[in-house]
N, C-alpha and C positions, 0 to 999 in steps of 0.2 A: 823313276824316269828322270830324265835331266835333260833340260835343253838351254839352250845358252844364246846369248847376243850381246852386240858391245854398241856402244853410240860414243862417238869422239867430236871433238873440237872441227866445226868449219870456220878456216881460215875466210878474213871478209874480204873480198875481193869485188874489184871495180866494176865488175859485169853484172854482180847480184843485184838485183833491183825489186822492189816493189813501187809498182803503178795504177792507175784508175782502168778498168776495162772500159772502152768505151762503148762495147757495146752491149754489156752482161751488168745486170742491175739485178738487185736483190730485191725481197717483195715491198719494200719501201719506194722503191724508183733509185736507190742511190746507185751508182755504178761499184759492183764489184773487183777486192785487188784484186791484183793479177801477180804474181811473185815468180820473178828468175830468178834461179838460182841453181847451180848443180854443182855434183861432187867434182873434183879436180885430183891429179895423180898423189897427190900430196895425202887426202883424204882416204885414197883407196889403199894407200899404203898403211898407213895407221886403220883399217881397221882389220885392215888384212893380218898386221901386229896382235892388232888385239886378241885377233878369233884365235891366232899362233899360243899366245900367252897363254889365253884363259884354257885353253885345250893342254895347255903343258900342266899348269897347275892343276885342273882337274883330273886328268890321269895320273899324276904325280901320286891323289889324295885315297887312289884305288878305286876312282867313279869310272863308268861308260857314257860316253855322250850318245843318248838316241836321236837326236837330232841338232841343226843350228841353223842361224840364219840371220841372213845382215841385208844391206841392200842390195848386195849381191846376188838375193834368189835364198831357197832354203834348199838346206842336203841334209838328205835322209829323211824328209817331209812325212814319205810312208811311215815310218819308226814313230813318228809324231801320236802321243795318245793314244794309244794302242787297245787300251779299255773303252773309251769310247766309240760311239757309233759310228759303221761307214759315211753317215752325211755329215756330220760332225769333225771328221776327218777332214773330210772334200774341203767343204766350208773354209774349214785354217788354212788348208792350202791354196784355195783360191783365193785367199784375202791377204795369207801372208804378205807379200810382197810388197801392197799400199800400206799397210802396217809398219811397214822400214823405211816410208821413203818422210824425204824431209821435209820436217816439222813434224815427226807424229812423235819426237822425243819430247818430254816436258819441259827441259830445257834450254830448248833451240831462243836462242836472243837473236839482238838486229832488227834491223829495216830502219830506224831514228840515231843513229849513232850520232853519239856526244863526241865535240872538238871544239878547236880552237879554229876552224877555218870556215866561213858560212858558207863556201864553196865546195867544200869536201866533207860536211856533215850536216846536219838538220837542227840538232839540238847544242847550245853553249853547256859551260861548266855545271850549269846549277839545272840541268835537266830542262829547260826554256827552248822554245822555238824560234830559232834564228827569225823565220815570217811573219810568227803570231807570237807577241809579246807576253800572253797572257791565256797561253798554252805552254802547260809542263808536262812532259811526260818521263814518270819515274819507275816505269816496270822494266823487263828486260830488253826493249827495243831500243834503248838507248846503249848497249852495251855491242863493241866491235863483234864479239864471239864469244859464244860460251863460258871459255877456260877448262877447266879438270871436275868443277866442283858446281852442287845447285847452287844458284845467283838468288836467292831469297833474302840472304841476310844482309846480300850488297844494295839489293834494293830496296827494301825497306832501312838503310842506312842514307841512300840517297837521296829519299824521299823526305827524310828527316830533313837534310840537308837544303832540299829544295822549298820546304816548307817555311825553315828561317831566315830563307833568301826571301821569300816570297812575303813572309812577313813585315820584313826589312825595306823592302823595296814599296810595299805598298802604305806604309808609317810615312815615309821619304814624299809619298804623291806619285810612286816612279812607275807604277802600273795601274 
């Protein structure tokens, strides 16, 4: 059996937002985000690409795809696990769906994007918060989008990066 899905590059765009809810708090009392964001024609195409590609190469190789599925819904869901149980079944497919939507990729970056403008990003060069002097943040929220590839090795290069700044700056007296 073989089933297949692809996850692409979201372009960052000026409407995406994460914010404080203000009226949904977590068992701590803190108010939980709240994240806009959704896919745009640009997106749907690339993965519409994708699901095309990987289906060309996979038939190419003499395989059957028994099922697929992107956030666009799944086809052929029935064909799904076929040796497993009828609730077993149900279950995937009733879950499917939230299972593709965004953020359930590992790699989904953003929300703190690094710049040169404190108007048009959160974080400066060296992963620092334009606000709080003495907040760095060096995982992938700092990063516009994605790119093609996992962002581990950029991060943990940045973090380097921020660590010598940070080192540097607090020898100085500067934080």
């Amino acid at each position: 059996m073989f089933g297949m899905t692809g996850f692409g590059e979201t372009l960052p765009y000026h409407d995406n937002s994460i914010t404080l809810n203000p009226r949904r708090k977590d068992a701590w009392g803190i108010p939980v985000p709240h994240l806009k964001c959704s896919l745009t024609d640009n997106e749907h195409a690339l993965l519409r690409e994708q699901m095309r590609s990987i289906k060309e190469m996979v038939n190419h190789c003499g395989y059957k795809i028994d099922f697929e599925g992107s956030t666009f819904g799944l086809e052929n869901g029935k064909q799904a696990f076929p040796e497993a149980g009828w609730l077993s079944r149900l279950i995937f497919r009733m879950s499917f769906k939230k299972s593709m939507a965004i953020g359930a990729a590992i790699h989904e970056c953003g929300g703190a994007r690094m710049g040169d403008d404190p108007s048009k990003s959160v974080l400066n060069s060296y992963n620092q918060c334009w606000d709080v002097k003495n907040l760095f943040v060096t995982d992938g929220s700092s990063f516009p989008s994605s790119g093609t590839v996992g962002p581990a090795l950029t991060i943990m290069a940045l973090t380097v990066r921020a660590c010598d700044y940070i080192a540097k700056e607090y020898k100085a007296n500067a934080l």
